[in-house]
C-alpha positions in Angstrom: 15.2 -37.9 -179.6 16.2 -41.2 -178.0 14.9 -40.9 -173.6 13.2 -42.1 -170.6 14.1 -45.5 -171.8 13.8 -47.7 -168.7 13.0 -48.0 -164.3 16.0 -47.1 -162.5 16.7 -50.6 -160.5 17.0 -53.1 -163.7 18.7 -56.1 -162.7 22.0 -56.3 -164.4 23.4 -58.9 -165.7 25.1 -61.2 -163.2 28.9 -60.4 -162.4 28.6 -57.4 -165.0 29.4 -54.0 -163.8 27.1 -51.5 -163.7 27.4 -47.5 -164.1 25.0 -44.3 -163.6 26.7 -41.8 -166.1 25.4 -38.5 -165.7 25.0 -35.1 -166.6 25.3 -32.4 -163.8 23.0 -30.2 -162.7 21.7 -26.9 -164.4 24.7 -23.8 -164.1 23.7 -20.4 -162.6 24.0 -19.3 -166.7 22.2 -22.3 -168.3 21.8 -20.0 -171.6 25.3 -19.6 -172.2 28.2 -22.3 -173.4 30.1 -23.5 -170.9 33.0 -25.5 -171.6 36.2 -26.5 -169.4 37.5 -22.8 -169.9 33.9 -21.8 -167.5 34.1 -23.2 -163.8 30.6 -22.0 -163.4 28.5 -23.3 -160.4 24.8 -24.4 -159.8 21.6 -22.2 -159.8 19.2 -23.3 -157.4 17.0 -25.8 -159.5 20.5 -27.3 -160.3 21.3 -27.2 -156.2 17.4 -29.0 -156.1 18.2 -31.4 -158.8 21.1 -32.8 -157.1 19.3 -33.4 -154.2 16.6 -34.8 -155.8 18.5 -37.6 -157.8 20.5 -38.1 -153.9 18.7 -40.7 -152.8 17.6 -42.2 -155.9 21.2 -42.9 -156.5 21.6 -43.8 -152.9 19.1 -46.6 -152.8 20.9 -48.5 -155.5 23.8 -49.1 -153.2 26.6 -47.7 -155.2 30.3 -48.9 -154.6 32.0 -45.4 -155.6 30.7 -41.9 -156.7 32.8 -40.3 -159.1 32.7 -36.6 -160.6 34.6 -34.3 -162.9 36.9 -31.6 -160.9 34.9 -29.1 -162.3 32.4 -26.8 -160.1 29.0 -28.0 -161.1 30.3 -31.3 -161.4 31.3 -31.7 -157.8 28.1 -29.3 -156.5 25.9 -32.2 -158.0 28.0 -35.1 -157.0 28.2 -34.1 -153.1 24.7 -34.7 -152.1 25.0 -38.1 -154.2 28.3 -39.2 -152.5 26.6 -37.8 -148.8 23.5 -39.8 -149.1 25.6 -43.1 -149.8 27.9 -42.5 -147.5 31.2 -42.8 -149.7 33.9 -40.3 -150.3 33.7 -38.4 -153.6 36.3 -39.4 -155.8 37.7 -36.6 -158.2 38.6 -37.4 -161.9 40.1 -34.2 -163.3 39.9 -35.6 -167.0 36.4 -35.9 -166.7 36.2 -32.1 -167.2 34.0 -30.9 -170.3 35.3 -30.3 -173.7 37.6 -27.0 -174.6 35.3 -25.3 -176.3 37.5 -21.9 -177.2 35.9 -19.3 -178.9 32.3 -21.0 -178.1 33.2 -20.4 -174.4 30.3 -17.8 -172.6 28.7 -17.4 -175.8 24.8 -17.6 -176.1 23.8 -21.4 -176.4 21.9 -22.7 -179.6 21.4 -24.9 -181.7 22.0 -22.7 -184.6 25.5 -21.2 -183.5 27.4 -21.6 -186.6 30.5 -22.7 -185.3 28.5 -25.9 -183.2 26.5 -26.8 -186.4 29.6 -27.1 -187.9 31.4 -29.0 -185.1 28.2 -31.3 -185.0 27.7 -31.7 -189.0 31.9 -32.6 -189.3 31.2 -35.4 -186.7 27.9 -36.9 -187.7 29.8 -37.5 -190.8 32.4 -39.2 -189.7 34.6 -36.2 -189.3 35.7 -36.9 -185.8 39.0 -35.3 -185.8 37.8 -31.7 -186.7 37.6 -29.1 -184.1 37.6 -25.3 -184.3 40.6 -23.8 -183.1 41.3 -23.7 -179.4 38.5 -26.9 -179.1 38.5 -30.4 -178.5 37.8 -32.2 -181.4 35.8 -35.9 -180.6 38.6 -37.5 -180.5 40.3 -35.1 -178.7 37.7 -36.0 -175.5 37.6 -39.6 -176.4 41.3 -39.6 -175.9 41.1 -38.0 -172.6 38.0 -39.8 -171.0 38.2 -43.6 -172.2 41.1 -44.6 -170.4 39.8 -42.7 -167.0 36.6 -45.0 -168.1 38.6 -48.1 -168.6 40.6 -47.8 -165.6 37.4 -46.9 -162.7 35.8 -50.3 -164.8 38.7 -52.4 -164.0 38.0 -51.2 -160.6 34.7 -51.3 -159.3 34.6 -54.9 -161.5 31.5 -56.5 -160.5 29.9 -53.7 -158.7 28.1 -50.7 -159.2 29.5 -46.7 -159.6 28.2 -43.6 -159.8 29.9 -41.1 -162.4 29.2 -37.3 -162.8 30.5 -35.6 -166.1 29.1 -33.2 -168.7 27.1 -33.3 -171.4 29.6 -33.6 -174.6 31.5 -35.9 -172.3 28.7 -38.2 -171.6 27.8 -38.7 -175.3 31.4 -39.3 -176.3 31.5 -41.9 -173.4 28.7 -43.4 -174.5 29.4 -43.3 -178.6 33.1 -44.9 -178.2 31.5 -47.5 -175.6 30.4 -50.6 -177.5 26.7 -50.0 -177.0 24.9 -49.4 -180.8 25.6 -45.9 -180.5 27.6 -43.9 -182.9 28.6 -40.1 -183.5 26.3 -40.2 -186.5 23.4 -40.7 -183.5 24.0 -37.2 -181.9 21.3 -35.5 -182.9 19.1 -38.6 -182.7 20.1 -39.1 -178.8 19.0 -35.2 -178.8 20.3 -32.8 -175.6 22.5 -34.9 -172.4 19.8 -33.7 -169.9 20.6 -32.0 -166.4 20.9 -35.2 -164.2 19.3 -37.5 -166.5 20.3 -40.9 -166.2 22.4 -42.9 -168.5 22.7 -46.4 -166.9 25.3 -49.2 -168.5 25.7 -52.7 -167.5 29.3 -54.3 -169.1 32.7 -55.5 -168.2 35.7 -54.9 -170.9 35.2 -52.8 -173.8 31.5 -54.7 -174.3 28.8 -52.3 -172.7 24.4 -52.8 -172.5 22.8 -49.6 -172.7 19.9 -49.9 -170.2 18.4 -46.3 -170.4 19.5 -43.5 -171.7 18.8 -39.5 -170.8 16.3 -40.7 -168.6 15.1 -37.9 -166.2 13.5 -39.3 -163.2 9.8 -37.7 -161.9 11.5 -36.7 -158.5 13.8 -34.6 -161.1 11.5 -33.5 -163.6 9.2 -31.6 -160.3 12.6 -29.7 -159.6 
């Protein structure tokens, strides 16, 4: 497992931009897959977590705060967007995979139909998906050019984006920075609110940390 790989407040490179990808908060059913078929909310620790990785987020003096339309997406990013004083933006493609059939089933690592999902992938298999799912490149499809587009934006500054956990390792495999879909199981589990932060401009990205889950978070 690849984590807690850096101190949030690196210097980035000069006139790159700079992005805090993350995972939302922990769902009332954290035991259960939920994909973009379950709008499920926060439980409490995922209420405290948000709160918790607020000001963190807020001292870095973000330029926009950006979140998935979904639930638990937008329960997380509020608090962030509050304590730095800037409207939420919502990117409905952001949502998290399709995951059909997987959908309120119980999560682990051993369900045969996400072993299979993960084993097609790591090989190379990215097009394969079960039926009713989004297959990698399904996602990557969906959630590069929203990528592409906030990066041509916020050019030169600094953003805040709130996602899921498929989609921020398929952001951050089909980014150019060393990691491939042959690394999923090396990365190990997207964390609730860990921190993923990328310095870049174009389609050249520097991974500065990755899943790292701040003290302020871990007390949560």
């Amino acid at each position: 497992m690849i984590c807690d790989s850096g101190i949030l407040g690196a210097a980035p490179m000069p006139g790159a931009t700079r992005v805090w990808l993350l995972r939302h908060g922990e769902t009332a059913q954290p035991a259960v897959f939920h994909g973009a078929e379950s709008d499920i909310g926060l439980s409490e620790r995922g209420q405290r977590q948000a709160r918790a990785v607020a000001p963190l987020l807020a001292a870095q003096r973000p330029a926009g705060i950006v979140s998935s339309a979904m639930r638990r997406a937008v329960q997380t990013a509020t608090p962030v967007a509050e304590g730095c004083g800037l409207p939420l933006r919502i990117e409905p493609d952001l949502h998290e995979r399709r995951v059909g059939a997987l959908s309120g089933t119980p999560f682990h690592a051993g369900n045969p139909s996400w072993s299979e999902t993960l084993r097609a992938w790591m090989a190379g298999q990215t097009g394969y998906a079960p039926p009713g799912a989004e297959s990698f490149d399904d996602i990557r499809r969906r959630v590069l050019p929203v990528w592409q587009r906030l990066a041509e934006e916020f050019a030169g500054r600094s953003l805040v984006v709130i996602a899921h956990g498929v989609v921020c390792k398929v952001l951050l495999m089909s980014l150019d920075t060393g990691l491939t879909p042959g690394d999923w199981q090396r990365i190990g589990p997207i964390r609730n609110v860990a921190l993923h932060e990328m310095v870049g401009a174009g389609s050249s990205w520097r991974l500065l940390r990755l899943n790292e889950l701040p003290e302020e978070v871990r007390r949560q």
